[in-house]
Backbone bond lengths (Angstrom), bond angles and torsions (degrees), N, CA, C in turn:
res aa  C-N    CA-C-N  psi(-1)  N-CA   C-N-CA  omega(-1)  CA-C   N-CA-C  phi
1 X - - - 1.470 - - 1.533 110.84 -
2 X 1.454 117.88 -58.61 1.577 118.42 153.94 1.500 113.03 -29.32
3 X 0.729 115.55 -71.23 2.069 112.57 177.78 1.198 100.05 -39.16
4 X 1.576 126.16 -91.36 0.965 139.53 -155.13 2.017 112.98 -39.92
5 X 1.600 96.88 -32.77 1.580 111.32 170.07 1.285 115.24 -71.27
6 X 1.594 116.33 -50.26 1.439 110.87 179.73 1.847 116.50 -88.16
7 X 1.480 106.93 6.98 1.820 103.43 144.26 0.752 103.69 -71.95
8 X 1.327 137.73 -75.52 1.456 134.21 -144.96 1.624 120.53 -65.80
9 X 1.354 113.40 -25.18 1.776 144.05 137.42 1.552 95.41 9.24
10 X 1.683 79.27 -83.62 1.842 114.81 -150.26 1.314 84.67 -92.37
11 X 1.223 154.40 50.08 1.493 141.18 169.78 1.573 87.05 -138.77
12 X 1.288 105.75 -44.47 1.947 102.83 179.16 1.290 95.16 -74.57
13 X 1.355 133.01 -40.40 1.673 114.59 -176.38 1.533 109.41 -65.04
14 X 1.028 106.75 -40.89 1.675 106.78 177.84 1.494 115.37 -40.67
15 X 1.433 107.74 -72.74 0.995 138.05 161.02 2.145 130.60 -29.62
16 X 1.390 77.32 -18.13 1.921 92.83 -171.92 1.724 85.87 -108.00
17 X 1.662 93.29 -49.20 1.900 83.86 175.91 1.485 122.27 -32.41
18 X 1.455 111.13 -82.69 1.270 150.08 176.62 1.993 90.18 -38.15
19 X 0.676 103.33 -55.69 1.525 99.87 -167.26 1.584 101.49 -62.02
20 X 1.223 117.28 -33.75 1.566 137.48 179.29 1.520 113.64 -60.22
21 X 0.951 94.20 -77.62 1.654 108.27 167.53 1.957 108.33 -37.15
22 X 1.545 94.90 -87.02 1.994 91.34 173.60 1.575 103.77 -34.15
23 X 1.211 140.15 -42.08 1.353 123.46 179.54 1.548 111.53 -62.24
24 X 1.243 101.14 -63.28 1.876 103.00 -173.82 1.602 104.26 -48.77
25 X 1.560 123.71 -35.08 1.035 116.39 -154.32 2.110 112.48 -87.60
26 X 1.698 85.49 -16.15 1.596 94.01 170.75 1.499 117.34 -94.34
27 X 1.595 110.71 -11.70 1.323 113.51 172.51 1.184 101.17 -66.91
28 X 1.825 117.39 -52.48 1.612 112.34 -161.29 1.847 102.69 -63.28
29 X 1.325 105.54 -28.97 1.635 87.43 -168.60 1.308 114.46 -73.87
30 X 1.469 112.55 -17.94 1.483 113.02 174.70 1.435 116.01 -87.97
31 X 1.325 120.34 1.93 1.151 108.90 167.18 1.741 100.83 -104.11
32 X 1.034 146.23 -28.02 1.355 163.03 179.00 2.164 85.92 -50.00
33 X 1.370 98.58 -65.93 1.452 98.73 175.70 1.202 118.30 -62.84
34 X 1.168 160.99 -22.81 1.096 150.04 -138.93 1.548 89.30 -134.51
35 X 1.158 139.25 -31.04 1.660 138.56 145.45 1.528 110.50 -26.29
36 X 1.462 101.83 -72.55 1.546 123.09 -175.44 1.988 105.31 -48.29
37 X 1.439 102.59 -51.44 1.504 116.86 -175.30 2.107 83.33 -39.59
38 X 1.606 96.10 -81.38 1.469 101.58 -174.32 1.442 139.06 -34.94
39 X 1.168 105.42 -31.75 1.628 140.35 177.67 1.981 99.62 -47.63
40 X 1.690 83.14 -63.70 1.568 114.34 -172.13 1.650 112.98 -49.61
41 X 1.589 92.32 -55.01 1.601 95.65 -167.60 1.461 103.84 -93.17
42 X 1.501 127.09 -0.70 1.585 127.14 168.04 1.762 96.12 -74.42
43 X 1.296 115.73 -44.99 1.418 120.30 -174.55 1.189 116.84 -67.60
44 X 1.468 135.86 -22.01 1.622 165.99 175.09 1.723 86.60 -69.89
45 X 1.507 118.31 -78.28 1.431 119.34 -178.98 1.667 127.89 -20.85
46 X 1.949 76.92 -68.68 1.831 88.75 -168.05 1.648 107.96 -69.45
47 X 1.468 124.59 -16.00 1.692 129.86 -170.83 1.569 81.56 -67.88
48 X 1.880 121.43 -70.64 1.409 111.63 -172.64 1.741 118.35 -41.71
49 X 1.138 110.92 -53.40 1.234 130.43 -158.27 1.845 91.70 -61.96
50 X 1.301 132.82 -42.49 1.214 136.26 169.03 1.514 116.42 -62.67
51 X 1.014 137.39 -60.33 1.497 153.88 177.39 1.401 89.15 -50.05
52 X 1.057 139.94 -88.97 1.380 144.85 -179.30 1.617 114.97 -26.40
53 X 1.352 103.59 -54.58 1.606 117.36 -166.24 2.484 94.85 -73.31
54 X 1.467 100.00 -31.87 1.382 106.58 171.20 1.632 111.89 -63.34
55 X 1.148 106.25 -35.36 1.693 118.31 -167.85 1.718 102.99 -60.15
56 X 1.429 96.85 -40.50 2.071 112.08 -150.00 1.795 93.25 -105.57
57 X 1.569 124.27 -18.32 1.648 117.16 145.99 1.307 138.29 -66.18
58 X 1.663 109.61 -36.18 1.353 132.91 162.08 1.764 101.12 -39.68
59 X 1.403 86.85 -97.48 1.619 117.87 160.71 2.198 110.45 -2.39
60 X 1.157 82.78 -60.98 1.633 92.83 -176.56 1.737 114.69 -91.19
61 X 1.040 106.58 -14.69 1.547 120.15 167.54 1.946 115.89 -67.89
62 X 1.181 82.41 -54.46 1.736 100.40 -172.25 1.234 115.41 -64.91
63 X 2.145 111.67 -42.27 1.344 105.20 167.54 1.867 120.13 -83.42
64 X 1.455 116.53 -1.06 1.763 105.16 174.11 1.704 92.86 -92.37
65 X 1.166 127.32 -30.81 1.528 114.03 171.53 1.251 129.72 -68.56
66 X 1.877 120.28 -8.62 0.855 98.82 172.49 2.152 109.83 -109.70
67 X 1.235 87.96 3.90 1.858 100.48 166.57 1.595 88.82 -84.50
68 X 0.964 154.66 -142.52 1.103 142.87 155.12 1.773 100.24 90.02
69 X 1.710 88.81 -77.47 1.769 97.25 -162.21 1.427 86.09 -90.16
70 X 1.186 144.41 20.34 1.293 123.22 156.93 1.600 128.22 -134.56
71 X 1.447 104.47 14.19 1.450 133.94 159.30 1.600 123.90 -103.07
72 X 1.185 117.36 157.01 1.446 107.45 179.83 2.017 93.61 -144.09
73 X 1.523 79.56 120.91 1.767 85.80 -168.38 1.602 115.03 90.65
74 X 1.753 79.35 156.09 2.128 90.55 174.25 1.499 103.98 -77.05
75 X 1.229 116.02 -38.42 1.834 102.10 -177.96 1.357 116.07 -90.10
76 X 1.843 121.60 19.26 1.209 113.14 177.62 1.778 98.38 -112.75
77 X 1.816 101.38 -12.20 1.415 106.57 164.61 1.274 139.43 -71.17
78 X 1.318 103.02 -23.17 1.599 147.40 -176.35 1.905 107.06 -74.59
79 X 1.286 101.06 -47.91 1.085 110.48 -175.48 1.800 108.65 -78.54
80 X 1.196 126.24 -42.67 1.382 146.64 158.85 1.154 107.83 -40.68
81 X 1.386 130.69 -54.50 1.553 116.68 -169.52 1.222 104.21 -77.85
82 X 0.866 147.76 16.37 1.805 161.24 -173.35 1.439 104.79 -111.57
83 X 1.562 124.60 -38.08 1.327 107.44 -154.28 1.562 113.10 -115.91
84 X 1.473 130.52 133.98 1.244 119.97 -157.03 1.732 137.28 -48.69
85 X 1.628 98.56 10.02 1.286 82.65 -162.14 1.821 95.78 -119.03
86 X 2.100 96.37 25.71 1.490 82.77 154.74 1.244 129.90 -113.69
87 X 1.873 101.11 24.95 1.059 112.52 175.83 1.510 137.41 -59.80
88 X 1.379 94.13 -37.60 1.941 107.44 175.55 1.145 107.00 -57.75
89 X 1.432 142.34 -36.80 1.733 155.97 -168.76 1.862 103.80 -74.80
90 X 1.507 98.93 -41.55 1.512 102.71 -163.67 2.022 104.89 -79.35
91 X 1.270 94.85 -40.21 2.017 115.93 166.63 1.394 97.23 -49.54
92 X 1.242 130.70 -48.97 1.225 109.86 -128.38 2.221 84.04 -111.81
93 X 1.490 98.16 -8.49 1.640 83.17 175.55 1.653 112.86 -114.14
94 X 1.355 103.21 -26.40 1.652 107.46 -143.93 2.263 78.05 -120.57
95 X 1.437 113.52 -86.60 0.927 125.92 -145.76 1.763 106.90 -60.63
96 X 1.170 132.53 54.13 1.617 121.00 -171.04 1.668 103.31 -132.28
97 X 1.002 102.65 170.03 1.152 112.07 179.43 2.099 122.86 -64.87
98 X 1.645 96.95 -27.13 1.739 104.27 166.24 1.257 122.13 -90.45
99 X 1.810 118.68 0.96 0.824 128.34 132.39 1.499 136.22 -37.16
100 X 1.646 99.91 -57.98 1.550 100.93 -169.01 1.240 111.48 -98.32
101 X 1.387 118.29 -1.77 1.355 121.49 170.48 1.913 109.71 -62.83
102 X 1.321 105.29 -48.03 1.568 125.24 178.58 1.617 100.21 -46.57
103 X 1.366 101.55 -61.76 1.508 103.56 -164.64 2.084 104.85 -64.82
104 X 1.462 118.44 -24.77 1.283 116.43 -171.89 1.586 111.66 -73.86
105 X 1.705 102.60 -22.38 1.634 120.24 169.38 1.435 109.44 -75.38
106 X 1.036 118.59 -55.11 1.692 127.01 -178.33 1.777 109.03 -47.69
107 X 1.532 100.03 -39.62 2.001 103.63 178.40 1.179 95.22 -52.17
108 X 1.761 115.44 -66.17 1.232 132.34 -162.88 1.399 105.08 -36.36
109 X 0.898 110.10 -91.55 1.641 125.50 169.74 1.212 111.18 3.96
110 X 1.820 103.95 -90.44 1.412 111.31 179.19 1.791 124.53 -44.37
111 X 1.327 109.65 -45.08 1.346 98.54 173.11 1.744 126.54 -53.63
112 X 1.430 95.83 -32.94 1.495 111.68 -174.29 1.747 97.60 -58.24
113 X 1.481 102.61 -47.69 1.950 112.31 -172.80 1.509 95.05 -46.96
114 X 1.786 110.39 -68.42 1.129 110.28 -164.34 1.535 119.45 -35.50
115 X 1.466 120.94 -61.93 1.134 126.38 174.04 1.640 133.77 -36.23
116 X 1.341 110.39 -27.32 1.432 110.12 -165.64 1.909 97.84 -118.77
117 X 1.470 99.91 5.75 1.577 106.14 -175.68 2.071 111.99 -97.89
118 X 1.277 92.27 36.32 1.742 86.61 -164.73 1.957 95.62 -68.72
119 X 0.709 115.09 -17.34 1.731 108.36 173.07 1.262 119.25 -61.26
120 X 1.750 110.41 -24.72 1.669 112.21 -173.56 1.244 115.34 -61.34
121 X 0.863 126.02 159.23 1.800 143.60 -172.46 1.707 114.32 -71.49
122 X 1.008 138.59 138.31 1.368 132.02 -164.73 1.419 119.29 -70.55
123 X 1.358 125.48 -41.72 1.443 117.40 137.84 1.479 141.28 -19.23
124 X 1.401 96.04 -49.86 1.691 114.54 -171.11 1.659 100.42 -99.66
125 X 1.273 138.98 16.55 1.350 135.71 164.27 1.732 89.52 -105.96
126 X 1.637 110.13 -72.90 1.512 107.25 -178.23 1.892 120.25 -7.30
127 X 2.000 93.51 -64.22 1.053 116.40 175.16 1.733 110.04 -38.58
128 X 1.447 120.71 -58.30 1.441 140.96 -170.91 1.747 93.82 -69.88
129 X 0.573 124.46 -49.67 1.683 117.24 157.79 1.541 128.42 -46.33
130 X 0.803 104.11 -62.75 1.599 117.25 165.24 1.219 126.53 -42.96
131 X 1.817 123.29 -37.23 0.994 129.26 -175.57 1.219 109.51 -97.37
132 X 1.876 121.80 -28.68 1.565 109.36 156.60 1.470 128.74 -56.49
133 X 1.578 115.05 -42.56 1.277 106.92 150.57 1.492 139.55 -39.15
134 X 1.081 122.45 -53.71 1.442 135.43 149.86 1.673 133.08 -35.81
135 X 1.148 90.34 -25.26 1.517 103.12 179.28 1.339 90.17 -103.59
136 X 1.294 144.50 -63.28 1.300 151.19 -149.37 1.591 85.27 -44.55
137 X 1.281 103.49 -62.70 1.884 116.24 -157.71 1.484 112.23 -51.22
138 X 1.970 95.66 -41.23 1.647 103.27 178.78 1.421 111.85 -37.60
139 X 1.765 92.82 -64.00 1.472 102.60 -164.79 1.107 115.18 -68.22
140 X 1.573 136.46 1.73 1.806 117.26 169.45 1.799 81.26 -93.37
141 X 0.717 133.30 -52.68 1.519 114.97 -172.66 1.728 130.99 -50.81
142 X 1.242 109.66 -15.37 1.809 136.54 166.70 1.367 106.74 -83.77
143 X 1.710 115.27 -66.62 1.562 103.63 144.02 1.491 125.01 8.81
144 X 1.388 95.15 -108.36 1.539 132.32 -143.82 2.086 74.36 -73.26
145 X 1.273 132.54 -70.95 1.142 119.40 -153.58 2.005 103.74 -49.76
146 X 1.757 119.69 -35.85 1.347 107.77 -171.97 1.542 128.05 -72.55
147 X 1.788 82.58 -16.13 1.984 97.78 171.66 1.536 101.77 -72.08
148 X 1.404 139.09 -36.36 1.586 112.28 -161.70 1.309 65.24 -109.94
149 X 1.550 166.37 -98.22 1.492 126.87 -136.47 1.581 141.90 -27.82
150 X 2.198 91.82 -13.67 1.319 98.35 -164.54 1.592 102.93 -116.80
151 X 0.989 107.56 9.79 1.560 128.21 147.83 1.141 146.00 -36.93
152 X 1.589 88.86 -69.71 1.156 123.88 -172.00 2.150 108.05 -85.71
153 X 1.533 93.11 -40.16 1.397 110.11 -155.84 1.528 90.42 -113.00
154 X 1.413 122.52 106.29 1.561 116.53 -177.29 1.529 101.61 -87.59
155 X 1.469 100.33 135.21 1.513 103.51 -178.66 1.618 127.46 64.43
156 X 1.385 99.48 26.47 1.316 97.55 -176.60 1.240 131.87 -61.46
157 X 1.378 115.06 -44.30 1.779 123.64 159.70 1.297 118.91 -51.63
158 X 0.723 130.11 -43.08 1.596 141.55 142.80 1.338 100.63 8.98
159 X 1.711 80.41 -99.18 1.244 106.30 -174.03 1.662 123.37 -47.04
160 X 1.415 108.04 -42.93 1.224 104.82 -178.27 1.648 121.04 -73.45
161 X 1.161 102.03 -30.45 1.940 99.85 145.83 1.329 125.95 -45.26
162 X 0.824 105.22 -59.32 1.775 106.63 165.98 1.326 125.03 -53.01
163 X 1.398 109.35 -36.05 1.405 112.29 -168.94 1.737 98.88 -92.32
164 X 1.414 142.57 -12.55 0.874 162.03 125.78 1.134 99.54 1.96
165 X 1.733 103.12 -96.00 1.386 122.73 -177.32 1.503 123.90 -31.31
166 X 1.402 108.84 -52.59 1.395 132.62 -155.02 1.624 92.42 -69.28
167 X 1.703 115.99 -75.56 1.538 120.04 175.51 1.295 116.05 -81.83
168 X 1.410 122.69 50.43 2.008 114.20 173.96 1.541 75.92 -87.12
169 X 1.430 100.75 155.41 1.761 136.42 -157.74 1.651 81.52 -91.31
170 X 1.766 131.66 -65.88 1.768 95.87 173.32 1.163 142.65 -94.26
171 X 1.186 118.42 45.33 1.643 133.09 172.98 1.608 88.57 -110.96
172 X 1.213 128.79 -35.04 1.770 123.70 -173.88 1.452 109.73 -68.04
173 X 1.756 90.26 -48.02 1.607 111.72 -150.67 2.215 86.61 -70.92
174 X 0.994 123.02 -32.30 1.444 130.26 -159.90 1.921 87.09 -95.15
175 X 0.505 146.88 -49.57 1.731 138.30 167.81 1.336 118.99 -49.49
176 X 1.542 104.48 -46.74 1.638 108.27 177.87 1.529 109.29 -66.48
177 X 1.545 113.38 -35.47 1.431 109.66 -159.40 2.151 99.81 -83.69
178 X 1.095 92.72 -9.46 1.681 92.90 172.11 1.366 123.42 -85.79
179 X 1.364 99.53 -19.45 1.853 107.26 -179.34 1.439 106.60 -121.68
180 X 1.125 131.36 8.77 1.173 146.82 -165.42 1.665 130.54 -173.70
181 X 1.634 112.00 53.51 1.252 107.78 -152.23 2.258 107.44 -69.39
182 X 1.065 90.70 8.47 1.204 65.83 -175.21 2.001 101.31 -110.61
183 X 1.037 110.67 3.56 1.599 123.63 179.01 1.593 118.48 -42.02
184 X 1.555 105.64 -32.37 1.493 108.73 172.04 1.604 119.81 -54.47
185 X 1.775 110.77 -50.56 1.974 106.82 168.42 0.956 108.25 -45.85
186 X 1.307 107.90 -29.07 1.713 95.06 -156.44 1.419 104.31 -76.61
187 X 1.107 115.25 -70.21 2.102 126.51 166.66 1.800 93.25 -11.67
188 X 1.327 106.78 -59.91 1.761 91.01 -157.69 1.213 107.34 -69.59
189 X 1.262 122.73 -21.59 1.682 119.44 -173.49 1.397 94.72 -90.51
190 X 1.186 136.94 46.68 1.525 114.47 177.49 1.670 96.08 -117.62
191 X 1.074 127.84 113.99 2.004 130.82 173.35 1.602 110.20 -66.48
192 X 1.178 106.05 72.00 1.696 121.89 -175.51 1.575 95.18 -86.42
193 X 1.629 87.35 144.79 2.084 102.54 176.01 1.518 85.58 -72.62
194 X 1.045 131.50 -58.61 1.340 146.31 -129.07 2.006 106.13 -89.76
195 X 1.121 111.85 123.92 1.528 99.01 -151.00 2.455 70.36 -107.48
196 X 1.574 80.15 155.98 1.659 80.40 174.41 1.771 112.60 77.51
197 X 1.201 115.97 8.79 1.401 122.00 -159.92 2.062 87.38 -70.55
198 X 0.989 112.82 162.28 1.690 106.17 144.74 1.656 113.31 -160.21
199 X 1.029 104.48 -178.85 1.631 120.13 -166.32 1.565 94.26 -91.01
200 X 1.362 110.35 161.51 1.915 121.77 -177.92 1.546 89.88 165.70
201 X 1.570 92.27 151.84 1.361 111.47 -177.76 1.415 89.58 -107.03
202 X 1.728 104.00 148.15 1.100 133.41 -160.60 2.121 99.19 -82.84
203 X 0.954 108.11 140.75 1.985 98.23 177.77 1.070 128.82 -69.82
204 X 1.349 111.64 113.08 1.818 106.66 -178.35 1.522 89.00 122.42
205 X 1.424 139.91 -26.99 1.400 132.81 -165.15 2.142 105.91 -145.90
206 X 1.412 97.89 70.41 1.720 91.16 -172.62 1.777 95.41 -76.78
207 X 1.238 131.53 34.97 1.165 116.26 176.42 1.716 103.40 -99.53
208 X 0.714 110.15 -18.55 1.662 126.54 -154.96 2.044 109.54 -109.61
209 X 1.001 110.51 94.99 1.498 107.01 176.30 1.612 131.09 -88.53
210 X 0.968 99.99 132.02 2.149 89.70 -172.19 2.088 89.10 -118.37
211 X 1.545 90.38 -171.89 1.280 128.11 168.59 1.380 110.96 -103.70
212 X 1.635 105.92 121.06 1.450 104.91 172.07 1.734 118.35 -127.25
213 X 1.267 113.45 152.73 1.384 107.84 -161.81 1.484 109.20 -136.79
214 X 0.955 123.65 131.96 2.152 116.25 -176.28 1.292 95.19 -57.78
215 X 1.484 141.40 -1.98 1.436 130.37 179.55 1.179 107.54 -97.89
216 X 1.896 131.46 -11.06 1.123 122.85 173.74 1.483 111.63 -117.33
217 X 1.496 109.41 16.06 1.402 134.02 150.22 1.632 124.83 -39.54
218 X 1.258 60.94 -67.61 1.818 108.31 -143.16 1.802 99.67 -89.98
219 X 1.067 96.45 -45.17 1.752 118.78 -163.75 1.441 95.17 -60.72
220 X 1.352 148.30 -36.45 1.816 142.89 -171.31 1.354 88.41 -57.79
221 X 1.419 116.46 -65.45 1.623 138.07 -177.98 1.645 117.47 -21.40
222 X 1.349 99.94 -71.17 1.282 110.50 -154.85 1.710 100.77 -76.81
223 X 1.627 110.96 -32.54 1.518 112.67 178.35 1.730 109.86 -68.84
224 X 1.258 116.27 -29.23 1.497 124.00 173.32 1.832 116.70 -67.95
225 X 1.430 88.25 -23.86 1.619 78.92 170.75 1.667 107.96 -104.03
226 X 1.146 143.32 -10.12 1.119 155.58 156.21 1.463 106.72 -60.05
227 X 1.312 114.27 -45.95 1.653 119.35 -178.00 1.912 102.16 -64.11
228 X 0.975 105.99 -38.65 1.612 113.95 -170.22 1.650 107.92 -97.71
229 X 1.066 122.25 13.57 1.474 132.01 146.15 1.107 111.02 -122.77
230 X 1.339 138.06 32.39 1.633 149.97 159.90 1.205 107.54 60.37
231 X 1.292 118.76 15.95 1.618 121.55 -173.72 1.901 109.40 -89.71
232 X 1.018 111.29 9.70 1.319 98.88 -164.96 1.546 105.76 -124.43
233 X 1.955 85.66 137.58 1.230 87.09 -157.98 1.233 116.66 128.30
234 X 1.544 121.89 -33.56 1.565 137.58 -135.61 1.620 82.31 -128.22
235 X 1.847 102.94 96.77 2.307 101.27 173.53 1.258 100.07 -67.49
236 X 1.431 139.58 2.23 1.710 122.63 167.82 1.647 108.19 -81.38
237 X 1.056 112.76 -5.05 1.542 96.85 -156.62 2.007 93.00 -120.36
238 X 1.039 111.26 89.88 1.483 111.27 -178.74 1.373 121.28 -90.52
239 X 1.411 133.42 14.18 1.487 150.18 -145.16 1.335 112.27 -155.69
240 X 1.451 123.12 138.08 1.934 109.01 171.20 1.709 100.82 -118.86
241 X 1.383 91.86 131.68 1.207 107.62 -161.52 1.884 110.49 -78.49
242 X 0.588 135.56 172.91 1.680 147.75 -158.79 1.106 122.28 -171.55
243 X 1.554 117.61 143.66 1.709 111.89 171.07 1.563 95.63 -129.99
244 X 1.765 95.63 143.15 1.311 112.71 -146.01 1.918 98.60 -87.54
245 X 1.048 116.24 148.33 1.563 112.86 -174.20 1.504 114.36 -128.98
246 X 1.572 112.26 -32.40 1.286 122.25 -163.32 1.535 109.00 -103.48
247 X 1.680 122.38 -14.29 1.189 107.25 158.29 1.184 152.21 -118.09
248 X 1.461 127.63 89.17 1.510 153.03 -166.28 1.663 111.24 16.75
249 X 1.620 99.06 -46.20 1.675 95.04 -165.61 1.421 101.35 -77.89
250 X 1.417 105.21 -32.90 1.979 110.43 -153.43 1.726 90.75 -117.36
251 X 1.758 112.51 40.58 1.910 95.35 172.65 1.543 91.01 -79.65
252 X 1.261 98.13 143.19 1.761 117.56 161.27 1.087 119.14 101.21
253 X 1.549 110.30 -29.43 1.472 125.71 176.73 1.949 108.10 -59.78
254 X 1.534 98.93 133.88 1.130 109.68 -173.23 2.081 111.50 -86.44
255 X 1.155 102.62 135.09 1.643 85.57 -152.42 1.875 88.75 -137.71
256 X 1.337 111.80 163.74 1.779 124.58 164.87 1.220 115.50 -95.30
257 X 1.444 129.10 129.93 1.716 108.59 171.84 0.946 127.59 -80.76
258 X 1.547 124.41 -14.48 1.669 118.52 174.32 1.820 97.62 -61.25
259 X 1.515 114.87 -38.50 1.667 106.41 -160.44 1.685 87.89 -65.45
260 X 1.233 113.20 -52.05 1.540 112.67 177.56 1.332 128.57 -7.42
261 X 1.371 86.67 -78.09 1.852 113.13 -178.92 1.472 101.00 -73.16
262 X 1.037 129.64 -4.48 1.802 113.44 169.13 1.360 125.66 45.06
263 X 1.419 121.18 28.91 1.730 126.13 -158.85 1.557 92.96 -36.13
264 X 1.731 125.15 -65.15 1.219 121.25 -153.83 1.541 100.13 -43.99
265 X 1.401 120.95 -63.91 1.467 121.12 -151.28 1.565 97.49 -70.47
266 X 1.184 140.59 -22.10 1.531 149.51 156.00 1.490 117.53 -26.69
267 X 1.219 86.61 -55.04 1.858 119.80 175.25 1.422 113.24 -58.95
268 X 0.983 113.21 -67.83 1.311 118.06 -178.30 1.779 124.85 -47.56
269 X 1.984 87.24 -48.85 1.458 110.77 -172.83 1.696 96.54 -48.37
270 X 1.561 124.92 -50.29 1.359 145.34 -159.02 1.612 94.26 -63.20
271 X 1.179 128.84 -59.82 1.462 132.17 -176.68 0.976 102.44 -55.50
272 X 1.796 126.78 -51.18 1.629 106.40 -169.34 1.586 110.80 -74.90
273 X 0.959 122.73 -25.41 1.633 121.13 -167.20 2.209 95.50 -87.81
274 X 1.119 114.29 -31.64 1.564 103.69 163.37 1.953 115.15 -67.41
275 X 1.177 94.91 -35.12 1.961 92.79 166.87 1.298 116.01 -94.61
276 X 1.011 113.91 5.69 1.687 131.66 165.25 1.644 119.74 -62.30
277 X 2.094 82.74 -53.40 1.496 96.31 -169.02 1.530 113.67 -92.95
278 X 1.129 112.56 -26.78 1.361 131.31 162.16 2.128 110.09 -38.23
279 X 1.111 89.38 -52.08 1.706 96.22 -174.76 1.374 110.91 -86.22
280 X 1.511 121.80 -19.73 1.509 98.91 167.04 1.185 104.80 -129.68
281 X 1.488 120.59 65.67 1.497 136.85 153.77 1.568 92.64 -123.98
282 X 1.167 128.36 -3.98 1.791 125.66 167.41 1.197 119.18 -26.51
């Protein structure tokens, strides 16, 4: 009877073993998977979170290169982002509505990182904090700048979709080179103020190619509303002035929109949240 008890002993221990093991060994694979799951969709994150963060460097590249080629100096740059006519440059890179769509994906994003990143280092979350803040702020300031740009400028996104279309550099660059294959030397040798300029045929006449610029966009616009506040015309007056209606603290207050839109501090905000993202995608 002892025997027969201490088989059956070692047959349930066997048995509890073995049963032990297949457990540990389906726990580990499900956690092995569910790592990988995370792995996947952290890697899903940072691809968006990159593409996006590429979109808003581009974006911010194109408009300091083209202040840049049409300023000379930091305090003659300084003075430029103040005065209305770097508005067509700032619309047409930073301040639009596919602008702020990018940046409403980029929150997304990052919060999503934050969440599934509890392993990151306490530095490098802080950091991931910091840059949602940073973005948060961007975007009421992209906001608030496309509501009184769109004020002033009816249909401006609109338009600048269209105008998009019309001058993108390869729909021009691929027209010129069919009626004109050798038009590309020529483009690079040309000593343009205007950095980003490109070639497009005008509508109604694709035989004929010009130079187009968001300043000769934009520029009928902005002098027509300057013309109709008698300001135009007048080299003291570099700003169109506005009275504010839609925001609670500052209704009535009489205000400038270049000071408005703040390009410089815009600028800056953009650099820190691109070295923001840079350091906790490490």
């Amino acid at each position: 009877m002892n025997m027969i008890m201490l088989i059956v002993a070692i047959i349930t221990m066997i048995v509890t073993c073995v049963s032990t093991g297949i457990a540990v060994y389906q726990l580990r694979k499900l956690n092995i998977e569910k790592n990988n799951v995370n792995i996947n969709i952290k890697k899903l994150y940072i691809q968006k979170i990159q593409i996006n963060t590429k979109y808003i460097e581009d974006n911010l590249l194109r408009f300091e290169k083209s202040i840049e080629s049409i300023t000379k100096g930091k305090e003659d740059k300084e003075k430029y982002l103040l005065n209305i006519d770097c508005l067509a440059y700032y619309i047409t890179s930073i301040n639009n509505e596919s602008f702020e769509e990018v940046l409403k994906a980029l929150i997304e994003d990052t919060e999503d990182f934050i969440k599934i990143s509890t392993e990151k280092q306490t530095h490098q979350l802080n950091k991931a904090f910091k840059l949602h803040c940073e973005l948060k702020t961007l975007l009421s300031k992209i906001e608030n700048g496309n509501y009184v740009i769109s004020i002033m400028f009816k249909d401006f996104d609109k338009a600048l979709q269209e105008d998009y279309k019309r001058i993108s550099f390869s729909e021009g660059v691929s027209i010129s080179l069919i009626q004109y294959p050798n038009i590309l030397n020529f483009y690079k040798k040309i000593n343009s103020r205007f950095t980003y300029n490109v070639l497009y045929h005008p509508p109604g006449n694709p035989s004929i190619l010009t130079f187009a610029t968001p300043k000769m966009y934009y520029g009928k616009q902005i002098s027509a509303i300057k013309e109709s506040l008698g300001i135009y015309g007048d080299r003291e007056i570099q700003d169109i002035p506005y009275i504010s209606i839609n925001e609670v603290s500052e209704k009535g207050d009489f205000k400038l929109l270049m000071q408005s839109l703040n390009i410089d501090e815009t600028i800056k905000l953009l650099n820190s949240i691109i070295k923001n993202i840079n350091f906790m995608l490490k």
